[in-house]
C-alpha positions, 0 to 999 in steps of 0.5 A: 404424085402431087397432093391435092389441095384439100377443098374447103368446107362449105361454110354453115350459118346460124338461122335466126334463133333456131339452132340450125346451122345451114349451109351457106349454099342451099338447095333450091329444088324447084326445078326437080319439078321440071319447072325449067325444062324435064329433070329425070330421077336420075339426074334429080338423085344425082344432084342432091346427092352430090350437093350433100357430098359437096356440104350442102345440108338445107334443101327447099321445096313447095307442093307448088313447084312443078305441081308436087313432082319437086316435092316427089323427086327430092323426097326420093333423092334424100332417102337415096342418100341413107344418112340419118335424118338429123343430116340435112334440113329440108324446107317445104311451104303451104299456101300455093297450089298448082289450083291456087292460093288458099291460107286457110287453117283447114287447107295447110293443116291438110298440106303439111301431111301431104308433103310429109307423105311425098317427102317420105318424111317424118317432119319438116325442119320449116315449114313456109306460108308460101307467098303470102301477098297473094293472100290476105296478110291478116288471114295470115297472121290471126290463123294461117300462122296460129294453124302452123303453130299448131303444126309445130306443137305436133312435132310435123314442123320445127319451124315456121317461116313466111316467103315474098317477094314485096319485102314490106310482107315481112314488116307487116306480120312480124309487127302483128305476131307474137315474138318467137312465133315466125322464126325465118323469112324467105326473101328472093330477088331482093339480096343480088347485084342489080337489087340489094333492098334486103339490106335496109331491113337485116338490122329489123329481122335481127332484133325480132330474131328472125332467121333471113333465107335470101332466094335467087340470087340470079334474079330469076336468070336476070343475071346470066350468060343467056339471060332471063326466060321469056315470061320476066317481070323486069322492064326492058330497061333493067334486062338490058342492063343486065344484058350489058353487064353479062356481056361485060363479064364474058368479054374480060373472061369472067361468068355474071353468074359467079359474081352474083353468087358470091355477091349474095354469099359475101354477106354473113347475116344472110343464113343461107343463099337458096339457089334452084339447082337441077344437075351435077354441073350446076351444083358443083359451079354453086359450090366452086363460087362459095369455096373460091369466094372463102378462099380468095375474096370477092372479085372487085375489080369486076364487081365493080365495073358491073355495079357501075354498069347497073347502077340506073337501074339498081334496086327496080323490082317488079309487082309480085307475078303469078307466073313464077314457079 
């Protein structure tokens, strides 16, 4: 009987000045909320276990998503596991409610406990202001965030971050809080094939010692066989784009979604590469490209072909909405 190859290890990262190596995949838990679709807490169990089996260590929540059921479900999943705590990172954010937004120093002093109590945990290893454009940025700074120091000092978090989607969110407050007192950016939608903006402003978290987690490498579906649901910001003329170039890849034997994920994961200043995850097979095609990317390199001949393809409408976003979950 032929040996098989060993699989590779998943890469971990440095996060910003924290100490925490991450793995270079992360666990998006938003859709063991059933925000895409029903998630049993058979299949929710089953992915993060097989995500850790796999290396992956840093998993990331909201009580947002799915109106607190995310935060539930991976809570049940991680004691599932039986592994020490000091094993994996978990992420979860204040601020945004299934009732709405409120950055008040009451209200996330009050969060933090509630989601330690869904999450069957102790602490968090972050704890995030979750989307903060949709709040005041100086409410935020002068007492969302000295409320989350506060939090920290207490032991229920170990650090602080600050999650958007407009990436001049991250500029403001960094500019206006005291060094060493956000330690990580979430960022999504700005680090893919279609929109690579966040690179403008590594060089900028690096000098603050900021910690950089990039979300959604797929652009919220954009960048998929099936392309994005119904309800995506994007104007029509970056979703065809984007829809000739998944039909690019399919045509010459090739998946959209692997190229985009190892684009994301192919830059090392990048911690983490979050990506919402909600079965075993999902899970295991994130791993694939992370392990065949460190293995062979990046595809660039076809990559390409689809930068080429994308290439009118690079770097187009879209304002914040309230629909994302």
């Amino acid at each position: 009987m032929a040996a098989t190859t060993p699989r590779p290890n998943l890469e971990l990262r440095l996060l910003g000045n924290t100490g925490l190596k991450l793995s270079c995949v992360g666990f998006g838990a938003s859709p063991l909320g059933s925000v895409f679709g029903p998630v049993s807490e058979h299949d929710a169990v089953s992915s993060v276990r097989e995500a850790f089996r796999l290396d992956i260590n840093f998993f990331d929540t909201s009580p947002f998503y799915g109106g607190t059921l995310s935060e539930k479900m991976l809570g049940k999943a991680l004691k599932a596991l039986e592994v020490p705590r000091s094993e994996y990172v978990v992420s979860t954010k204040c601020g945004r409610y299934k009732e709405g937004f409120d950055f008040s120093a009451a209200r996330v002093t009050r969060s933090i406990d509630e989601s330690l109590e869904r999450l069957q945990l102790d602490y968090v290893d972050i704890l995030h202001c979750h989307d903060i454009e949709f709040g005041s940025l100086d409410q935020i700074v002068n007492e969302t965030i000295p409320a989350l120091q506060k939090l920290k000092e207490a032991g229920k978090t170990r650090f602080i971050g600050i999650t958007g989607l407009p990436l001049g969110i991250f500029t403001y407050v960094l500019d206006r809080v005291p060094p060493g007192t956000v330690d990580v950016i979430l960022s999504y939608c700005h680090y893919g094939i279609n929109d690579s903006t966040l690179l403008d402003l590594l060089p900028y978290f690096k000098s603050k010692g900021v910690g950089i987690i990039s979300a959604s490498p797929l652009a919220m579906g954009l960048l998929t066989e099936n392309g994005p649901p119904e309800w995506h910001p994007a104007s029509p003329e970056l979703k065809s784009a984007c829809q000739a170039a998944a039909a690019y890849c399919k045509e010459k034997g090739k998946n959209i979604s692997k190229l985009a994920m190892q684009y994301s994961l192919a830059n090392k200043d990048i911690s983490t590469v979050l990506v919402g995850m909600n079965s075993v097979k999902q899970v295991e095609e994130n791993v694939a490209a992370a392990t065949e990317l460190a293995t062979f390199g990046q595809d660039r001949e076809t990559l390409n072909e689809v930068e080429a393809i994308l290439s009118p409408v690079k770097g187009q976003t879209w304002p914040s909405g309230i629909q994302r979950s």
